[in-house]
N, C-alpha and C positions, 0 to 999 in steps of 0.2 A: 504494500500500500504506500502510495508517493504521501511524500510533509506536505500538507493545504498552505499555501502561502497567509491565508486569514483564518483566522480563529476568531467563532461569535458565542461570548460563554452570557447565558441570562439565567440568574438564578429563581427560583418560584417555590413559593409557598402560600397552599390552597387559591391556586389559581387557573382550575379546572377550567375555566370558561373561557381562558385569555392563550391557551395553548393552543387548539388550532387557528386563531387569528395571525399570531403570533409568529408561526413557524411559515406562515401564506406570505403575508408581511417583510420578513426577512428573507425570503427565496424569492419572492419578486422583487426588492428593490436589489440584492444583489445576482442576480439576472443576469446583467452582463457585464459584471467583477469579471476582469482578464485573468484571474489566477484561481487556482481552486480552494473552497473552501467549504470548513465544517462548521456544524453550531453546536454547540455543545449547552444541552437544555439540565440544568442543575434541581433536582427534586429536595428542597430543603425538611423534607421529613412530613410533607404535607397529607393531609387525615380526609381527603376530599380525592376526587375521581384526579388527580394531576398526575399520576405517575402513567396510569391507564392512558392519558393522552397523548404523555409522551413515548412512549411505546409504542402507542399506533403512528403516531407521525413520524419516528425514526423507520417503521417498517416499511410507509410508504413515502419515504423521503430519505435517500441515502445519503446527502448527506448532514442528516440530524443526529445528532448522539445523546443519549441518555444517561444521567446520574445521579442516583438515588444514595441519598445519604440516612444512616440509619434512622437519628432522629433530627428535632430542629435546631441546628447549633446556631442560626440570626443569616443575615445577609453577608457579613464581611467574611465567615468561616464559608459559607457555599458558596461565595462568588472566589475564593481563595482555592477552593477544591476545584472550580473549574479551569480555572488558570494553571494548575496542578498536571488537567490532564489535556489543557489545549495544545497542539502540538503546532498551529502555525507561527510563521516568522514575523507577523502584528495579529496582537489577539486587540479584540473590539469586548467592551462589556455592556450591557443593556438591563436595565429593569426588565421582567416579565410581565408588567403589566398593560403591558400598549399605550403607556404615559410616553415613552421614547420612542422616537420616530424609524427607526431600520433606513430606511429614505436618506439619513446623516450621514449612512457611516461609509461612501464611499470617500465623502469630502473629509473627513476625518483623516480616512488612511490618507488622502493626497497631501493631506497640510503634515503627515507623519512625516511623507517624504520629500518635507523641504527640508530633512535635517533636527526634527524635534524627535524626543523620546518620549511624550507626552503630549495628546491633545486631548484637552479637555471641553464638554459639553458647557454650555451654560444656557440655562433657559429663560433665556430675555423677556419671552411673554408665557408665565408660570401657568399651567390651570391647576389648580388646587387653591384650596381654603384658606383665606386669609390672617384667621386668627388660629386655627390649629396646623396650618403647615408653614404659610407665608411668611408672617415674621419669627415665630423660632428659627428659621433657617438664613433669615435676614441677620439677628443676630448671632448666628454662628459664625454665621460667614464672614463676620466682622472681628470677630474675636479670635478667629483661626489667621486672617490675615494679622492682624495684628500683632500675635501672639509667635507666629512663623517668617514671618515678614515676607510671606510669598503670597505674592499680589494674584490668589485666580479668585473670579468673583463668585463662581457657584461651585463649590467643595462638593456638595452633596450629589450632585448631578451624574447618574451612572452612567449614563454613557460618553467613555471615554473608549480612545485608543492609545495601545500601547505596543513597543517594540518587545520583544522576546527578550533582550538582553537585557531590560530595564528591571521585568519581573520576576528574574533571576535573582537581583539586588535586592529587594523588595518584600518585606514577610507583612500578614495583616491578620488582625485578630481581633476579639474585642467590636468595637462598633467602629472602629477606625478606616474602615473603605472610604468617610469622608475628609481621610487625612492622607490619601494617595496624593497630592500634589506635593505637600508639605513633606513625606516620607522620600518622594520622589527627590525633589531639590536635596535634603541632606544627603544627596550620594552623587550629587553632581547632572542630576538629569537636567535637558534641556526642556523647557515646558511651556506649552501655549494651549488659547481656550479660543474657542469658534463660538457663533453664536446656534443653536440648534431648536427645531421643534419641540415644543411641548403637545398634550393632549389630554385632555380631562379621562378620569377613569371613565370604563367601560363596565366592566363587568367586575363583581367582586368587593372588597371593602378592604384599604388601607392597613397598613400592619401597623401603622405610625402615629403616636400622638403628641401631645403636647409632654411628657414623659420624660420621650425620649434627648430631652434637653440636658438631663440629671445627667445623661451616659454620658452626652458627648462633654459635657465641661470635666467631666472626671477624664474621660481618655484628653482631653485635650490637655491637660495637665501633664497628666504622662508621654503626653507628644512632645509639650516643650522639654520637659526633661529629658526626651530620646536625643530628640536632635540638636540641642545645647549641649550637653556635655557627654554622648554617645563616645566622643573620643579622649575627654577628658573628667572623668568621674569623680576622682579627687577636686575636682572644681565645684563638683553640683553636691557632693557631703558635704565641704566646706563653706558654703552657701547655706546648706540647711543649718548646720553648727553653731552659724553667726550668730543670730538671736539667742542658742543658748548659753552660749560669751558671754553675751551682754545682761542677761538675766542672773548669769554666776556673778558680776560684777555688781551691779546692782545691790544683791542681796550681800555680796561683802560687803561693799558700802556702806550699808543697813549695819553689818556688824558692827565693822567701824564706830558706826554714829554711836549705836549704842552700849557701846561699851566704854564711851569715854562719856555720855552725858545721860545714863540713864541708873536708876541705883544699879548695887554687886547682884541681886538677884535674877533684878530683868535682864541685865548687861551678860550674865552665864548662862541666859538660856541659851537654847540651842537650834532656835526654829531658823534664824536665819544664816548661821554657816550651811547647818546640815542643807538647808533650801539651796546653798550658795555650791555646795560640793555636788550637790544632785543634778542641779543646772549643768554644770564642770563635764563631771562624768558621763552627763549623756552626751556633750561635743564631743566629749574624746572618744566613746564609741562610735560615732557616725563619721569621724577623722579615720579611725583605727579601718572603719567599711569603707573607705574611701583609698584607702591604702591596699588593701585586699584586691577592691577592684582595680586597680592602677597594676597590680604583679599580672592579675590574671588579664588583664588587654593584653600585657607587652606579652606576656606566654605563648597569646592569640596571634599578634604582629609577628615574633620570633618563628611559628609556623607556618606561616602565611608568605615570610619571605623563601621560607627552604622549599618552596612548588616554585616552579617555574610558573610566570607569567606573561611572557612574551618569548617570540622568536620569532626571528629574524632571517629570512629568505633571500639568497643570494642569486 
């Protein structure tokens, strides 16, 4: 069996009704794509006739593929598994619910091959609900750019195009599929956003609420601290330490004061060294983890240089 030059991975859960649209959709707009290519339909553990459809549309449609995951691990773990098993040389990603246009994605791959390793969707004219999808995702967007300092306007947006090599780089877990640009850039990708169709749901009801905001400020957290100090750790312990420095100090202070202006019995207690050594001793464990990790990068770097990575053709 020859490599498809494109790979179309859309994951679905309980979206029985949006699969053979779906799969009509993406085999007619890529039609007459000059190279060959698979779709690779992801079953996120879904409890509704979805697997049943993809199974019949792979059987009558060669090239569909099917992948049913045991149960439901979210969107970023089955969009992750699809990438997993796409085997062309620009995999494309898509919603499954016919919000994303299939229609996009040849202008996607062509803006891939100006030279970028990333192009990203952005849905200029949204259909979806203004107070439960429109602005949490407004200020997402605003706080991921800000927070990553990589300027794409719609994070959240699935459909994207991506080069093989890119996704190589690249691991995703958690709710973090809306932190593919951000993830992206700390490895050196090249990354650009087109503007693309939107479309109001069809069939089905939304997996998505206002909720889901709690997840992503929490992974967003843990984004900046990926890609902030992913190469230097001992930076980002040392950062959290600070404030408890300043809290050991502090409460010495406090000792200070009190032992030279307050009577022999308040001045012996002991609430504020003990407070002062406790502050102390948690820096120095998150110094001490900061050091740990800093042996185990270089351990990482020092094996990393004994593979060969390039050669040179004469």
């Amino acid at each position: 069996m020859s490599t498809p030059d494109l790979s179309v991975v859309a994951p679905l859960y309980n979206e029985a009704d949006n699969v053979g649209p779906l799969v009509d959709w993406i085999l007619e707009a890529l039609a007459s794509y000059p190279g060959s290519v698979e779709v690779i339909l992801v079953d996120d553990g879904s409890r509704d006739g979805t697997w049943q459809r993809i199974v019949a549309a792979a059987a009558a449609h060669p090239p569909i593929h099917g992948l049913r995951l045991g149960r439901n691990v979210g969107q970023t773990a089955a969009m992750m598994a699809g990438f997993d098993h796409a085997a062309g040389r620009v995999v494309v990603s898509l919603d499954g619910d016919l919000q994303n246009d299939p229609r996009d994605i040849p202008m996607l791959v062509a803006k891939l091959d100006e030279g970028y390793d990333l192009v990203c969707g952005w849905r200029q004219q949204r259909q979806d609900k203004l107070i439960l999808r429109k602005v949490p995702s407004w200020v997402a967007n605003r706080l991921i750019r800000r927070l990553t300092g990589v300027q794409i306007t719609d994070n959240g947006c699935s459909l994207k195009a991506y080069r093989r090599e890119l996704l190589e780089r690249i691991s995703l877990y958690a709710e973090q599929h809306r932190f593919i640009p951000a993830l992206s850039a700390s490895v050196g990708a090249r990354i650009t956003e087109l503007p693309v169709r939107h479309h109001a749901r069809r069939f089905g009801e939304s997996k998505y609420g206002i909720s889901r905001t709690v997840k992503v400020l929490v992974d967003l957290i843990t984004l900046k601290m990926i890609t902030t100090f992913r190469s230097r750790p001992l930076a980002g312990f040392a950062v959290a330490a600070a404030p408890m420095v300043l809290a050991a100090l502090i409460f010495g202070c406090l000792w200070l004061y009190a032992a030279t202006h307050f009577a022999p019995v308040k001045s012996e207690a002991l609430v504020f060294p003990g407070a002062a050594l406790l502050w102390l001793g948690a820096a120095f464990y998150l110094i001490m983890l900061g050091l740990v990790a800093e042996v185990a990068l270089n351990s990482e770097r020092e094996r990393a240089r004994q593979a060969p990575t390039a050669w040179e053709v004469r």
